[in-house]
C-alpha positions as CSV (number, residue, x, y, z in Angstrom):
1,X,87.8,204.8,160.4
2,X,85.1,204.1,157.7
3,X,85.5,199.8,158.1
4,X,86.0,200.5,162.0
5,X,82.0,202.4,161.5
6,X,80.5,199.5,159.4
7,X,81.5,196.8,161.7
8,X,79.6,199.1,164.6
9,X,76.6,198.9,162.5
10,X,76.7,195.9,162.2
11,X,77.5,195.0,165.5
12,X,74.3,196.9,166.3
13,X,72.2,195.6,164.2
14,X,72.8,191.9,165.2
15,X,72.0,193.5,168.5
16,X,68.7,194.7,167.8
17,X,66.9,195.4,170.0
18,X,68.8,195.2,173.4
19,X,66.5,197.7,175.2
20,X,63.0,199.8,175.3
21,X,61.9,201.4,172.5
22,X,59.7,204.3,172.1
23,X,56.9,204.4,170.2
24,X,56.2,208.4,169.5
25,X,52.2,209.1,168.8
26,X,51.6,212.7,167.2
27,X,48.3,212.8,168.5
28,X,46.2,213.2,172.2
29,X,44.8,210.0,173.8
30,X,41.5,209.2,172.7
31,X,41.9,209.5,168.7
32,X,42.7,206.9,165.7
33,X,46.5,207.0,165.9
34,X,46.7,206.3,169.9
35,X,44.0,203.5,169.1
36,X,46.2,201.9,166.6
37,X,49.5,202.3,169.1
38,X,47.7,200.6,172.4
39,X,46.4,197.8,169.9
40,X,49.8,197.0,168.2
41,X,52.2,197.8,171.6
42,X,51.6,194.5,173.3
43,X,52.1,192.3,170.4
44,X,54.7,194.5,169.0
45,X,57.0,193.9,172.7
46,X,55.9,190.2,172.8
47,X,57.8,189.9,169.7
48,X,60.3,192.4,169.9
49,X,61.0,191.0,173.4
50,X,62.1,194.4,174.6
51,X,59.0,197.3,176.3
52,X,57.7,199.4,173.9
53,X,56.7,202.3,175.3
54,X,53.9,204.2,173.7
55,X,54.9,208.2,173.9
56,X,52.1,210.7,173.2
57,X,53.4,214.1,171.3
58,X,50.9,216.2,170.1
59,X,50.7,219.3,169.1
60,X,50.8,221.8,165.8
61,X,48.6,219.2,163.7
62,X,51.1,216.5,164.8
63,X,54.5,218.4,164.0
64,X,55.7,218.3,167.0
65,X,55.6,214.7,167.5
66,X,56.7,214.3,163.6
67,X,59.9,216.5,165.0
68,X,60.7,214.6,168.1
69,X,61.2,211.2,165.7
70,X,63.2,213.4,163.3
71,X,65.8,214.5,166.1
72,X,66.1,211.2,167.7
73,X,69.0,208.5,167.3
74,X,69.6,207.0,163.7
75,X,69.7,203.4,165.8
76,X,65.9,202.1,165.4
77,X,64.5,203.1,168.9
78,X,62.7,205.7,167.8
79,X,59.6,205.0,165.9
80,X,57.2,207.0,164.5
81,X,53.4,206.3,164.1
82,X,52.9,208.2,161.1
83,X,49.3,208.8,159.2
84,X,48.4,210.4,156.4
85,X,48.0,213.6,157.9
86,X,51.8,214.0,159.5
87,X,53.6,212.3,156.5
88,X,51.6,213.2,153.1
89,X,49.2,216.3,154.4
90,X,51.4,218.3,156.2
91,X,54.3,218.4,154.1
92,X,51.9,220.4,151.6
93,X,50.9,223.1,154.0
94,X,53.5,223.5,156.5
95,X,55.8,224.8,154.0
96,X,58.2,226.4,156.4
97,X,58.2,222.8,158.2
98,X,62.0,221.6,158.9
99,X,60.9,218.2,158.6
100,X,60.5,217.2,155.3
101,X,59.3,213.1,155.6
102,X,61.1,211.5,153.3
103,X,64.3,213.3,153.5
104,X,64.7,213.2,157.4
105,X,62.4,210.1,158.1
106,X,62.7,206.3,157.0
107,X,59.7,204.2,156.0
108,X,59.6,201.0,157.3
109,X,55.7,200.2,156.4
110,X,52.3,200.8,156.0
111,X,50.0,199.4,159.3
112,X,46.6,199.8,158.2
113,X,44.0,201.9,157.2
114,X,40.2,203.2,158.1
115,X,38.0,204.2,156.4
116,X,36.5,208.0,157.4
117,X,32.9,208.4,158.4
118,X,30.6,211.2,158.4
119,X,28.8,211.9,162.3
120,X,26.3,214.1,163.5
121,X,25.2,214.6,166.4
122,X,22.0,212.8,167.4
123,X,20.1,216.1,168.7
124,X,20.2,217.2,164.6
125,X,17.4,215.6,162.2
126,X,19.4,214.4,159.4
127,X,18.9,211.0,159.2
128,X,21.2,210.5,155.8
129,X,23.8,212.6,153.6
130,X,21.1,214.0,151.3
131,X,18.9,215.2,154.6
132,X,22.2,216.7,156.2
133,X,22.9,218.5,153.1
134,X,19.0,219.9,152.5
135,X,19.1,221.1,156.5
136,X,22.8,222.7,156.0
137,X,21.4,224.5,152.6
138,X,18.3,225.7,155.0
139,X,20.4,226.7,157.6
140,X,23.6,228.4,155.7
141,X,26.5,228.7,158.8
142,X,24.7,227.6,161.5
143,X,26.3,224.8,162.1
144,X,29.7,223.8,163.5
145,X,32.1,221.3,162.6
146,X,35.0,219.8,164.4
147,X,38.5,220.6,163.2
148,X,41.4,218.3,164.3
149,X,44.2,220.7,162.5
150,X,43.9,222.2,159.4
151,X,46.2,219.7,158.0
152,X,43.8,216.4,158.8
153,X,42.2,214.5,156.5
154,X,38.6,215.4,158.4
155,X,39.2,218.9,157.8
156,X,40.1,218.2,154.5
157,X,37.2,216.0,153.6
158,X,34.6,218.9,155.3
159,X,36.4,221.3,152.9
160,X,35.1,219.2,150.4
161,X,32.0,218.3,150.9
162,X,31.4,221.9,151.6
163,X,32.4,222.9,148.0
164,X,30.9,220.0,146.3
165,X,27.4,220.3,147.6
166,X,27.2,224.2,148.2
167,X,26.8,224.2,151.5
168,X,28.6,226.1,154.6
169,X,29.5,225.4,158.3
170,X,31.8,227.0,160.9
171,X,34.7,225.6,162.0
172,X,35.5,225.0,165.3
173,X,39.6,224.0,166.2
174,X,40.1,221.6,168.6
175,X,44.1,220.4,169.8
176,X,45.0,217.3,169.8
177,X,43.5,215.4,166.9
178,X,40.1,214.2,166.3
179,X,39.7,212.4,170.2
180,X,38.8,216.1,171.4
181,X,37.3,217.1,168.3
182,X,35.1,213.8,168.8
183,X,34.3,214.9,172.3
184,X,33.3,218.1,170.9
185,X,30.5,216.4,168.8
186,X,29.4,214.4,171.9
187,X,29.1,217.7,173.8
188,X,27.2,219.3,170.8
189,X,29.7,222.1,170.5
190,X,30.4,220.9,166.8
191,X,27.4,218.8,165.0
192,X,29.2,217.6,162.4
193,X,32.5,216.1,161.2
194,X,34.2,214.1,159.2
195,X,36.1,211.4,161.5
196,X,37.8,207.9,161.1
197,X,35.4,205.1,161.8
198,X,37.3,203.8,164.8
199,X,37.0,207.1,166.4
200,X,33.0,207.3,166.0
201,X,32.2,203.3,166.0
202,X,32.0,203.1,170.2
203,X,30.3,206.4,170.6
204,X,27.8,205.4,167.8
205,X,26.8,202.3,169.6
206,X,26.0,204.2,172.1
207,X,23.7,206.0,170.6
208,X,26.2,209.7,171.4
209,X,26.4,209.7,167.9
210,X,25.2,209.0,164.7
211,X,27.1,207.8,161.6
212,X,25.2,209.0,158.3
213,X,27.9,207.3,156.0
214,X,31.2,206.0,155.0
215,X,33.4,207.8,153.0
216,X,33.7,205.4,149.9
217,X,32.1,205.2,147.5
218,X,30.7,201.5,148.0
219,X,29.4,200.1,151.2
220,X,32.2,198.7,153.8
221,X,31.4,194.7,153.7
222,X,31.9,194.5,156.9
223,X,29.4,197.3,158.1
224,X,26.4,196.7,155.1
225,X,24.0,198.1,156.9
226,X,25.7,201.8,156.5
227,X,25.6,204.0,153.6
228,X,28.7,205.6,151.7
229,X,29.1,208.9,150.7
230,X,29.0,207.6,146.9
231,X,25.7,206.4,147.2
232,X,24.8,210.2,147.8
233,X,26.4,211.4,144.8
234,X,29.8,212.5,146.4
235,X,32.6,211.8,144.7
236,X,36.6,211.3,145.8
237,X,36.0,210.2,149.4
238,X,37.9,207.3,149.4
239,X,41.0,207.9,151.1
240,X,40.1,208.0,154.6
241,X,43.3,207.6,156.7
242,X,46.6,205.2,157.0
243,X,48.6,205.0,159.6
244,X,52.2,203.8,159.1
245,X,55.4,203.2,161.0
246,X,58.5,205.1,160.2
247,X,62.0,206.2,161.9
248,X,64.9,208.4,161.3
249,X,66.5,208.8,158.4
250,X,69.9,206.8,158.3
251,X,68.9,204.1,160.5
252,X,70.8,201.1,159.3
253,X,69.0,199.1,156.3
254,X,69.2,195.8,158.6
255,X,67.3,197.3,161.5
256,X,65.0,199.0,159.0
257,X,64.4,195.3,157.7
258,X,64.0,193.7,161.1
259,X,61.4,196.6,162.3
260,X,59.5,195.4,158.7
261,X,59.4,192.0,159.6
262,X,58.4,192.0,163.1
263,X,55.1,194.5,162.5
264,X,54.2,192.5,159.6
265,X,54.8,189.3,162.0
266,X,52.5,191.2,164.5
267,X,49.8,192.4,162.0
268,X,49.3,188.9,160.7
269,X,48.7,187.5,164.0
270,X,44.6,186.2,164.7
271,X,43.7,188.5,167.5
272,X,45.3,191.8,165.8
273,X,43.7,190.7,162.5
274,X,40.1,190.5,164.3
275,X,40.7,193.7,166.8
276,X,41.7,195.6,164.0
277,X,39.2,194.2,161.4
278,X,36.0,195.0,164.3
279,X,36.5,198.6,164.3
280,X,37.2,199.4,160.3
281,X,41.1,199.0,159.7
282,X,42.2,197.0,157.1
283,X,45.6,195.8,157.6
284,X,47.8,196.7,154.8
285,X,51.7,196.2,154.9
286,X,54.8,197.1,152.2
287,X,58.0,196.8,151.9
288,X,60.1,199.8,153.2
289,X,60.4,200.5,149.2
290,X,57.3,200.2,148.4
291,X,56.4,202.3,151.5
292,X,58.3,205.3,149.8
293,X,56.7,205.1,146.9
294,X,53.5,205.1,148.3
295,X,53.9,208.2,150.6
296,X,55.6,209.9,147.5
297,X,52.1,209.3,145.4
298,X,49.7,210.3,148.0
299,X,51.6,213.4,148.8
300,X,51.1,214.4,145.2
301,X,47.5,213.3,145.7
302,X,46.5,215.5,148.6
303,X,49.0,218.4,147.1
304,X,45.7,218.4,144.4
305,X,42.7,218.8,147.0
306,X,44.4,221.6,148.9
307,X,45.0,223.3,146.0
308,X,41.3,223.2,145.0
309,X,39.9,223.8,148.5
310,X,42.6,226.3,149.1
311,X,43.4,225.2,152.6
312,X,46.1,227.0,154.4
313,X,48.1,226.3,157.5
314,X,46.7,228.7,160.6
């Protein structure tokens, strides 16, 4: 029975793929993870030759969608758009979780990432970091900030800043991810928030709302004209977000390898390079080892700032 198996995998894998595949987003339309899915989705079934259908499951600070790719078929699919939140953040609050990420899911690499951004909204008169945090000093809880999940890396990074410059807000919980938390901000129910830069970049054109700074602690080069959060004397802001692709655990190695190949293949193409590139990602790709080890090291990262911010699942 056992050679009988391995010559099905195989078979299978030369196979690869031989029909749609579904590309499972954790997140509501409108946010950085469904962004990165509609800009990789076309390139990705150009090269794939097969529709890759892009599959929206949020919910529970992106569990739910983390659960679907958990459950599906070991056969390559399935994928997962995975971010920081979903594969390193949760894991460290969601202790009850089933899903543990690298026990039931298989990296295959990293995609890109973005740096965050802090955003007000234009009605308030902070025109920098150090004016925000002198008018939230003045005005101790009065004003609201927008919440993805307790599990994101915006409500991490408000948690924060909070604690680093003394200051306080209240939190306001939106479903989804951080499109409705964004819209929240435009409609001035929240006034500030931490949120990716491709989530914020369109609306800040616009004039809707109004970036204050980066989270880093130089300036991006792309965007020079925009402050960083270092510049104000805050430190450790310089995650921001990744965004990665994974699948289930005990998908065979070759199809693990061809999935690699064929996002890197995508990713280095001219058009994604400059789309991506326009709105704050940079590309960054790995090896589906080198992926591991990766997730492995920023889970023990994050496992640090909850513990001194003392953020708890709700």
């Amino acid at each position: 029975v056992a050679p009988a198996a391995i010559l099905c995998t195989g078979a299978a894998a030369q196979d690869y793929p031989s029909r749609t595949l579904r590309m499972v987003v954790p997140f509501a339309p409108g946010g950085a993870s469904d962004l990165v899915a509609r800009i990789l989705q076309p390139r990705f079934t150009e090269l794939l030759k097969q529709q890759v259908v892009v599959d929206n499951r949020s919910g529970a600070a992106g569990n739910i969608g983390v659960e679907v790719a958990a459950k599906a078929n070991p056969d390559g699919y399935t994928i997962l758009l995975g971010n920081v939140g979903t594969m390193a953040i949760n894991a460290n609050i969601f202790t009850k979780f089933p899903v543990k990420p690298l026990a039931d899911l298989m990296p295959v690499t990293q995609v890109v990432d973005v740096a965050g951004s802090l955003v007000v909204h234009p009605a308030l008169p902070a025109k920098s970091v150090k004016e925000l945090i002198a008018h939230m000093k003045a005005n101790p809880g009065k004003l609201n900030y927008g919440s993805p999940a307790p599990s994101s890396a915006n409500t991490l990074e408000m948690h924060m800043f909070m604690l680093a410059t003394g200051t306080q807000a209240q939190q306001v919980n939106y479903k989804g991810g951080a499109g409705p938390a964004m819209i929240g901000l435009l409609g001035n129910e929240v006034q500030v928030m931490f949120t990716t830069f491709s989530s914020s970049v369109s609306h800040v054109k616009t004039g809707r709302a109004r970036i204050l700074a980066f989270c880093a602690e130089k300036r991006h080069p792309n965007f020079p004209d925009i402050a960083s959060t270092g510049e104000a004397g805050l430190k450790g802001y310089d995650g921001g977000t990744w965004f990665s692709v994974v699948t289930r655990a005990g998908t065979p190695p070759a199809i693990v390898d061809a999935l690699n190949q064929e996002i890197i293949t995508a990713l280095a193409t001219q058009d994604l390079k400059e789309r991506f590139t326009a709105i704050g990602f940079d590309i960054r790709t790995s090896t589906p080892n080198e992926f591991a080890r990766f997730i492995r090291d920023d889970m023990a990262r994050v496992a640090k700032v909850i513990k001194s911010s003392g953020i708890k699942a709700e």
